[in-house]
N, C-alpha and C positions, 0 to 999 in steps of 0.2 A: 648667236645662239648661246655660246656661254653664258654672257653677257646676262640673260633671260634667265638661264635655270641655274645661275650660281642666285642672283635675286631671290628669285622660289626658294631657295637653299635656306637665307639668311630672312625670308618673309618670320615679320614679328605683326600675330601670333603665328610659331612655324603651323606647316601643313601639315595637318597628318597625314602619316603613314610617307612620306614624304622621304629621302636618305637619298646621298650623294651616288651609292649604290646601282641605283634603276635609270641612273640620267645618262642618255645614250652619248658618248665623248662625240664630240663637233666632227673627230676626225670621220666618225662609221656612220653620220650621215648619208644615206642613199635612197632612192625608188629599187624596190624590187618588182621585177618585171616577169619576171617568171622562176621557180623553183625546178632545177633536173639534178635527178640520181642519175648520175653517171659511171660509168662500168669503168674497172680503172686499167684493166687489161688491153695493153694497146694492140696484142696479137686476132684479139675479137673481130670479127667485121660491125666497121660503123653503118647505123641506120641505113644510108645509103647506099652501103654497099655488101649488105647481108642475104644471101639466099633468098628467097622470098617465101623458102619451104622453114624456114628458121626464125625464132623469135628476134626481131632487130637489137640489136645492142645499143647501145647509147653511151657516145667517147666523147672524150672531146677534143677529138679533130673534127666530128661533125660538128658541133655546135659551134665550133671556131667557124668552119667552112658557111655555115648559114648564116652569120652572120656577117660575114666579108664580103659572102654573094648581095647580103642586102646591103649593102654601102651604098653604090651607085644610087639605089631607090631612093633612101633616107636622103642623102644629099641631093635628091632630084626634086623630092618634099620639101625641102628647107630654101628651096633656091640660092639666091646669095645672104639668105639672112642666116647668123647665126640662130641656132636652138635656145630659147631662153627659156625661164621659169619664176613665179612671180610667187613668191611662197607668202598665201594673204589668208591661207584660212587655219583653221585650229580645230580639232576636237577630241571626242575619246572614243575607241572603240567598246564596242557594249559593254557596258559592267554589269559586274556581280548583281545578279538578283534587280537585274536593271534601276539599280543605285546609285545615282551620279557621287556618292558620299563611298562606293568603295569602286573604284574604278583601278583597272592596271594597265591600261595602257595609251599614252596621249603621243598624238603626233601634228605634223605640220604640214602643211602642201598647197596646191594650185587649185584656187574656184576653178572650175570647168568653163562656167559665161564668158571668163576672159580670155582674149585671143592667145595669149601663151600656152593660158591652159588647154586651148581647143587644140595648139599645135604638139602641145606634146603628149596628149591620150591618141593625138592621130599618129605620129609616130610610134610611141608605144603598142599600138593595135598591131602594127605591122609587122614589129618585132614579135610577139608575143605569137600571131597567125602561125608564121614562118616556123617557128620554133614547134609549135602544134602541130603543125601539116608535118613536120618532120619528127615528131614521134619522140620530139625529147625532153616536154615539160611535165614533171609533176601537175597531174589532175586534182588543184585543189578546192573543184568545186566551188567558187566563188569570183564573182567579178573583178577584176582587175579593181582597185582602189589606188590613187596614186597619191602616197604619202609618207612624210619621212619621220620614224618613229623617236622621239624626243623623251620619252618617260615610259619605263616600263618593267614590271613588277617580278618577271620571270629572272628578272639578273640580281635580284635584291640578295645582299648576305649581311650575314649567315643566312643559310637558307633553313626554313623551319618545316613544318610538315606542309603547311600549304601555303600560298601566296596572300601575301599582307597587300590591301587595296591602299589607295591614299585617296586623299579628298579632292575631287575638282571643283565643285562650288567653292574652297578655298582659295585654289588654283584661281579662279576669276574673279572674285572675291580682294587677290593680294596687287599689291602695289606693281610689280614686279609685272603681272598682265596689264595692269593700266598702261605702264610705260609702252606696250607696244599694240594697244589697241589701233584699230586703221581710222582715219578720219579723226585724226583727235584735232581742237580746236582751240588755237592759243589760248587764254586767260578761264575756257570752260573747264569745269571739274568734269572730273572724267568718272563714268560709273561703268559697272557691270551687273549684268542681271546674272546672279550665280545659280538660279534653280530654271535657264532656260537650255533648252538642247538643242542636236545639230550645231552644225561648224560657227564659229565664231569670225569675224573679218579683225584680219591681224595685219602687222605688214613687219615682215622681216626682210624683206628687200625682193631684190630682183638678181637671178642669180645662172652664169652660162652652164651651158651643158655643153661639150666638146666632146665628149667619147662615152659609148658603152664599153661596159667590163662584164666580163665573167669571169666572178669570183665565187671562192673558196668560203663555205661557208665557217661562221666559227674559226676564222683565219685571224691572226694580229699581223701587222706588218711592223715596222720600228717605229712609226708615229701614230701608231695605234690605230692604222685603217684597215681594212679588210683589203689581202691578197687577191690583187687578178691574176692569173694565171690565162687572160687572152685582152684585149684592149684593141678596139674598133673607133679611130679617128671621125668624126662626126664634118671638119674641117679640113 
């Protein structure tokens, strides 16, 4: 992935609105699978063990605890296969004034058609239920999307008064997307349609998944990933 967006970086003519800034570091690559405010008082009673005349709290010991309960399932899903992820598509979520010219934020992730992908939105559901049915995910009204966010405008500095879009028909347009279009074919010149929408077929490989985490949002850790503060073996 560096690889790709240091390219974009050095893309001649560069991108607009484009800066080293918005390009999410390889290390904070992740799916986000569900968002909880958590209560930070461990004298609280968790979800599951709060009066039932009382508004439930939400620790995380419960969330550690729902998760470890679903081990056994995940692993009963998975059989003997490892969890994998085929990261083959590409696109941006909606821009500005539905402008592909001022977009803020592109990400990467799994077509749904292919078997990986089928197995890990089926995995993900289960997680995501569990967490629901126990009363500890942020309601953010919107479908689970599973994707890892790669370019994104809220982290751009200096920050000005509002958010500078960059150009994705550039983005498909540069050399830098050619190199990692899917299906490319020895000796053929490779094109991109830069004013089409929806996901593009990419391939940046094929990539394990071994553990959920629950982590800390807005965490750094020393090589720059996001702190778990709980980690759930998949293996």
């Amino acid at each position: 992935m560096t690889t790709f967006t240091d390219a974009l970086l050095a893309a001649t003519p560069p991108i607009p609105g484009l800066d080293r800034t918005i390009v999410i570091p390889p290390r904070r690559l992740h799916f986000t699978l569900g968002v909880m405010s958590l209560d930070r008082d461990r004298d609280t009673p968790a979800v599951a063990d709060a009066p039932q005349t009382k508004k439930p709290r939400r620790t995380l010991e419960a969330a550690q605890r729902v998760l470890e309960e679903l081990r056994p399932k995940i692993v009963e899903m998975l059989g003997q296969e490892r969890l994998r992820v085929t990261l083959d598509s590409m696109d941006i979520m909606k821009p500005e004034r539905g402008d592909q010219e001022r977009a803020h934020v592109m990400w990467v992730g799994p077509s749904l058609d292919g078997e990986s992908g089928k197995k890990l939105k089926a995995v993900a559901d289960v997680i995501m239920k569990a967490f629901n049915d126990a009363g500890l995910l942020v309601d953010e009204k919107r479908p689970l999307k599973l994707h890892c966010t790669v370019l994104n405008t809220v982290y751009r500095k200096p920050r000005g008064k509002g958010r500078t879009p960059f150009s994705y028909p550039s983005v498909l347009a540069s050399e830098a997307f050619k190199a990692v279009l899917a299906h490319k074919q020895a000796g053929a010149e490779e094109t991109a349609d830069t004013t089409r929408r929806g996901p593009v077929r990419v391939d940046f490989g094929e990539w394990a998944i071994d553990e959920v985490q629950i982590c800390e949002m807005g965490s750094w850790g020393p090589e720059g990933e996001y702190v778990a503060v709980h980690r759930c073996a998949l293996a």
